[in-house]
C-alpha positions, 0 to 999 in steps of 0.5 A: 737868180744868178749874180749877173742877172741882180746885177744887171737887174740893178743897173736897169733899175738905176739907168730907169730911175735916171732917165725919170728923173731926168724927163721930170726936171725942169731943164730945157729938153736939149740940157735934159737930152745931153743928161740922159746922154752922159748917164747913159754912157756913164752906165754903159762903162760900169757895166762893162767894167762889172762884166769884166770883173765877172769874166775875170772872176769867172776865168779865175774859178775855171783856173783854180777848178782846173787845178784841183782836177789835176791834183795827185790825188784826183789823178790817182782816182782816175787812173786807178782800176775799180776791179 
């Protein structure tokens, strides 16, 4: 299972077990709508925070892969003649 499936995983079970607790407590419904409202917003900016953290690293594995690809030693094997 990848990183991003785990953490998607554990923002659903969070964004669940709010939602329950919100349904079983003893506000009135309005009070218990504007709660699910908040923490589902609250949960939608976390997850687009952590995905802009994947991205970012994600971007960063790609730059520094390209990088060794392009060392002078790679190059050499790859220009070199395998005669």
């Amino acid at each position: 299972m990848s990183n991003r499936n785990i953490i998607l995983a554990l923002l659903g079970a969070a964004l669940t077990g709010a939602s329950v607790a919100m349904l079983l407590a003893p506000d009135s419904g309005k009070k218990t709508r504007k709660k699910l409202m908040r923490s589902a917003i609250d949960i939608k900016d976390t997850v687009a925070y952590v995905l802009l953290q994947v991205e970012d690293q994600m971007d960063h594995m790609r730059g520094k892969m390209g990088k060794d690809a392009d060392t002078d030693e790679n190059r050499g094997l790859a220009t070199s003649d395998p005669r």
